[in-house]
LOFIGU-601658 format. One line per field, with one value per residue: residue in one letter; x, y, z of N, C-alpha, C in turn. Coordinates in nm, 3 decimals, padded with zeros to 5 digits. Atoms other than C-alpha are relative to their C-alpha. Layout:
# residues N
type = a / ... .
npx = X / ... .
npy = Y / ... .
npz = Z / ... .
capx = X / ... .
capy = Y / ... .
capz = Z / ... .
cpx = X / ... .
cpy = Y / ... .
cpz = Z / ... .
//
This chain:
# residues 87
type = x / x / x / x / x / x / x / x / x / x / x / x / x / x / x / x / x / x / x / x / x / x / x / x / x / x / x / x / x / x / x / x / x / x / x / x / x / x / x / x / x / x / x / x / x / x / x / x / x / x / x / x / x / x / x / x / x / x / x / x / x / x / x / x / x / x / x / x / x / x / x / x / x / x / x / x / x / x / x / x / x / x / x / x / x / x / x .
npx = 00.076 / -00.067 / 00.090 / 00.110 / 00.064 / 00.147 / 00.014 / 00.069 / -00.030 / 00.067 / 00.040 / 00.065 / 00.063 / -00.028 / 00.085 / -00.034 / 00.108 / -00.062 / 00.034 / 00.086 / -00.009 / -00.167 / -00.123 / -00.030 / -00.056 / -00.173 / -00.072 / -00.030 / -00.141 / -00.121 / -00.014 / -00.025 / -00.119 / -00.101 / -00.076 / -00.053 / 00.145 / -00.006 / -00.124 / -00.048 / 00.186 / 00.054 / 00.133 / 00.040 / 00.053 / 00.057 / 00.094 / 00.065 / 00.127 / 00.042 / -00.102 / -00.046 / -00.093 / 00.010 / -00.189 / 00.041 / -00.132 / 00.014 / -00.160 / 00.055 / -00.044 / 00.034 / -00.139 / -00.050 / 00.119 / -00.003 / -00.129 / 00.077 / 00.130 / -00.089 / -00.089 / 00.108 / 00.054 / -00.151 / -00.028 / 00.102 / -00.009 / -00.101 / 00.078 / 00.127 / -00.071 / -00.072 / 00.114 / 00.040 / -00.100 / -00.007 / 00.129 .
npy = -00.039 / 00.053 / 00.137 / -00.074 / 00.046 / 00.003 / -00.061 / 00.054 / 00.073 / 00.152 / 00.084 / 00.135 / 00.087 / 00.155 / -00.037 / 00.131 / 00.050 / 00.005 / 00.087 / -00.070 / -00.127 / 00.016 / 00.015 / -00.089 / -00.094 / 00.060 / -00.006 / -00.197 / -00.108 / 00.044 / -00.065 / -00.101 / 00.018 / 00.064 / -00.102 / 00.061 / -00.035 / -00.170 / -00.033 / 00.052 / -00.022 / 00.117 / 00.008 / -00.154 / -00.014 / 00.147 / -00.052 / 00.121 / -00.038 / 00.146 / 00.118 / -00.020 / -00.127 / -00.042 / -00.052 / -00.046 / 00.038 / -00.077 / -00.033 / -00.117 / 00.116 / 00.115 / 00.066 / -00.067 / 00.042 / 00.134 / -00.019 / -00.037 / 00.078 / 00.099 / -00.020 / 00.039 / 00.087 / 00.093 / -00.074 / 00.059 / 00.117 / -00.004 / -00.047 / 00.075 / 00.173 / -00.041 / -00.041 / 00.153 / 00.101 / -00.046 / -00.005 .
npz = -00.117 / -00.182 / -00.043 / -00.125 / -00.073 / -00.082 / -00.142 / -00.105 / -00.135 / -00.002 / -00.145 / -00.012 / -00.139 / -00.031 / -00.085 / -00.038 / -00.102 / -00.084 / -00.113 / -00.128 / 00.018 / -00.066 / 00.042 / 00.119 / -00.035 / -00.011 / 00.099 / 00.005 / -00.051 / 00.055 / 00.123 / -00.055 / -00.079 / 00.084 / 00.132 / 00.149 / 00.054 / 00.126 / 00.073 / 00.116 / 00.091 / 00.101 / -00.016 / -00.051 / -00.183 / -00.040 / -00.084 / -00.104 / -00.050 / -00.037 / 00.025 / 00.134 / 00.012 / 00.146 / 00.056 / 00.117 / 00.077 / 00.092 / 00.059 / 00.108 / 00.108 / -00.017 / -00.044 / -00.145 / -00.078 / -00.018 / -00.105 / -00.089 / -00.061 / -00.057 / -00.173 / -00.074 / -00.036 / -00.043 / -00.141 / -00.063 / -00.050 / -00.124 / -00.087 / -00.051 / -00.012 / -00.111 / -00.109 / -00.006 / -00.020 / -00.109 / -00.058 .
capx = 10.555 / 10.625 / 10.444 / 10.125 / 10.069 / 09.800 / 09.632 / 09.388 / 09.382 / 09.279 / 09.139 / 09.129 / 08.949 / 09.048 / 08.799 / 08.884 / 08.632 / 08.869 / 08.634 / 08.616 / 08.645 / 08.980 / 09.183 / 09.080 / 09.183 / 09.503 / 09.560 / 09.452 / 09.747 / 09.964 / 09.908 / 09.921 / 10.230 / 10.399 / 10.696 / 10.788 / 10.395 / 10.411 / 10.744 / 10.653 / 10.253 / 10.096 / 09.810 / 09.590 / 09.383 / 09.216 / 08.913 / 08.800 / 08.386 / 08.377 / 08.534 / 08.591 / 08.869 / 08.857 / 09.241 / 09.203 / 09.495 / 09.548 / 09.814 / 09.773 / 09.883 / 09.741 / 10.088 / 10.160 / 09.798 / 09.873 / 10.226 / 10.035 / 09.758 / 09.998 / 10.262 / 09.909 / 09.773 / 10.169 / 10.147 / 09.803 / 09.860 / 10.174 / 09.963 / 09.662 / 09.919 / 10.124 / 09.743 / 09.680 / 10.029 / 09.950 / 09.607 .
capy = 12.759 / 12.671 / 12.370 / 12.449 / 12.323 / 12.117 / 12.300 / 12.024 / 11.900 / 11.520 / 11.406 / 11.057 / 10.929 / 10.645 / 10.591 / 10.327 / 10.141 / 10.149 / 09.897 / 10.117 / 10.480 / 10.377 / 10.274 / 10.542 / 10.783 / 10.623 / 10.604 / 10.986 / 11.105 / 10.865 / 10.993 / 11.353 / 11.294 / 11.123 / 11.362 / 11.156 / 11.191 / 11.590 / 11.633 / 11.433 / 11.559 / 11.243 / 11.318 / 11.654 / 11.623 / 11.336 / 11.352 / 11.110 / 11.069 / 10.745 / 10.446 / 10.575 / 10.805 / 10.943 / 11.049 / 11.287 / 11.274 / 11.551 / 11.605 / 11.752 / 11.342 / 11.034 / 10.892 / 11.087 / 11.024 / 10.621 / 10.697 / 10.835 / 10.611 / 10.359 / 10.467 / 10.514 / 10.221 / 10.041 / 10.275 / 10.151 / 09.821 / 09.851 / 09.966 / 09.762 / 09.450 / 09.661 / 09.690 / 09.299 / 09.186 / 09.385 / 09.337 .
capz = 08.922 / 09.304 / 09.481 / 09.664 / 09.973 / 10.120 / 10.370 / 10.486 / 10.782 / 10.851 / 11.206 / 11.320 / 11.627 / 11.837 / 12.105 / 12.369 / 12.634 / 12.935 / 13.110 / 13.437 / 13.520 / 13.710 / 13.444 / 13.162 / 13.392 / 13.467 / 13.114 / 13.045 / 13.292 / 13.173 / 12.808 / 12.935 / 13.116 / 12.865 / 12.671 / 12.393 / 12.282 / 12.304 / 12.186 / 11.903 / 11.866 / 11.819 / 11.963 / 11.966 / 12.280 / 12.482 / 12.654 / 12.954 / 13.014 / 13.256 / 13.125 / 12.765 / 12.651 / 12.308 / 12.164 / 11.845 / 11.589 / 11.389 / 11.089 / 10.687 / 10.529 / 10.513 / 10.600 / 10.927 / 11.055 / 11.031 / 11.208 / 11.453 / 11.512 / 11.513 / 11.813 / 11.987 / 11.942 / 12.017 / 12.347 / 12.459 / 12.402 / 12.631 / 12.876 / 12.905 / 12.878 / 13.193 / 13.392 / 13.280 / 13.440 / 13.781 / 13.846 .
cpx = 00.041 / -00.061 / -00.078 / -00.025 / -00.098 / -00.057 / -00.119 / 00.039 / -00.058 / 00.034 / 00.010 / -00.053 / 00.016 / -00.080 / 00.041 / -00.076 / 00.117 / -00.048 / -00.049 / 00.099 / 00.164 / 00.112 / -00.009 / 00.081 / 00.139 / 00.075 / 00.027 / 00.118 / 00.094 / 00.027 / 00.041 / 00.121 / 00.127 / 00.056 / 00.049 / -00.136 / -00.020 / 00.043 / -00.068 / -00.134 / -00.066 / -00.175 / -00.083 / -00.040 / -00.060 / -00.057 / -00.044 / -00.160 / -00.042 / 00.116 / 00.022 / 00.054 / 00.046 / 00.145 / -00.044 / 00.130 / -00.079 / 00.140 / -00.079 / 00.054 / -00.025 / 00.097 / 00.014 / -00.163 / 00.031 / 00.132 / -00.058 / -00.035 / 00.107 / 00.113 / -00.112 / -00.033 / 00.167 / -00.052 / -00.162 / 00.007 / 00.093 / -00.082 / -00.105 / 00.072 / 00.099 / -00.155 / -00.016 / 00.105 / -00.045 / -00.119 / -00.057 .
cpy = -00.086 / -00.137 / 00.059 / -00.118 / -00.090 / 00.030 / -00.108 / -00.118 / -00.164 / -00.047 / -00.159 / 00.003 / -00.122 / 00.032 / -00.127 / -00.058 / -00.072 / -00.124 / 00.032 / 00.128 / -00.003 / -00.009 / 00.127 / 00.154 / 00.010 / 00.015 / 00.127 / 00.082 / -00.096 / 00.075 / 00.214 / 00.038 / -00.038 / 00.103 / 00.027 / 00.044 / 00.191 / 00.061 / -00.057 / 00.054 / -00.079 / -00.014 / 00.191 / 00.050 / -00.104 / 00.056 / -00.120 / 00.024 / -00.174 / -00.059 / -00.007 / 00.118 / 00.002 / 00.096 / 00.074 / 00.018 / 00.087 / -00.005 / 00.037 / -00.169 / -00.078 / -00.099 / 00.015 / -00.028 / -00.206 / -00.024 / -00.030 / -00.065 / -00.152 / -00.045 / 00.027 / -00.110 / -00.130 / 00.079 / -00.092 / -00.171 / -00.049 / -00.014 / -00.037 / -00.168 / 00.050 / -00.042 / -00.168 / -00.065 / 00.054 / 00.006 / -00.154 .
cpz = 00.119 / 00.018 / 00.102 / 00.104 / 00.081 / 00.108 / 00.106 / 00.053 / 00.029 / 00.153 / -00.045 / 00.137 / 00.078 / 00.165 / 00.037 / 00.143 / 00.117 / 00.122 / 00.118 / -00.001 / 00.067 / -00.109 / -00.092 / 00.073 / 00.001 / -00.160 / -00.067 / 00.059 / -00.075 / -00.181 / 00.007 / 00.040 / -00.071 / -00.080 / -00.070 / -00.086 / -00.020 / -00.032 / -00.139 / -00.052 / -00.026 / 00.057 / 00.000 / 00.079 / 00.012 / 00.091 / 00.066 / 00.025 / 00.064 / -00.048 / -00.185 / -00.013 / -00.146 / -00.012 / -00.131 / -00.008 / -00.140 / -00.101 / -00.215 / -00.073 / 00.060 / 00.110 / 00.122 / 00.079 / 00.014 / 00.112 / 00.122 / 00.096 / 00.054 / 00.093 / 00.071 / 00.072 / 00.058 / 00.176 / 00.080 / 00.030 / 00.131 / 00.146 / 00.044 / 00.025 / 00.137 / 00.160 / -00.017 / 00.150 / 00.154 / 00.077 / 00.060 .
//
């Protein structure tokens, strides 16, 4: 017999306290904008409300959800250590 599939799906959530409504925004287009991120899918959608911006990370393996989360969280850090050096 063949190999079946797994068809489910596995969210993660990474929710991040931007501090003020200035930067999460900044970071929303920048994630948006970015076309290594939706060439590669690493995120599913991101939603800004204020100074917190919630990233959802979708994929069907444990494995590829940690990928994921983890060029995320590499990209954010970039990015809050880019807003540190300039502020």
């Amino acid at each position: 017999m063949g190999e079946v599939e797994c068809q489910k799906s596995i969210k993660h959530l990474i929710e991040i306290n931007c501090l003020s409504e200035k930067n999460s925004n900044i970071l929303y287009k920048c994630l948006l904008s970015d076309d290594s991120l939706k060439q590669n899918e690493m995120f599913t959608r991101a939603n800004v409300s204020g100074s917190i911006l919630k990233i959802e990370l979708q994929s069907n393996t444990c494995e590829d959800i940690r990928y994921k989360a983890k060029n995320i969280y590499d990209y954010l850090h970039f990015f809050f250590k880019t807003v540190e050096t300039f502020a």
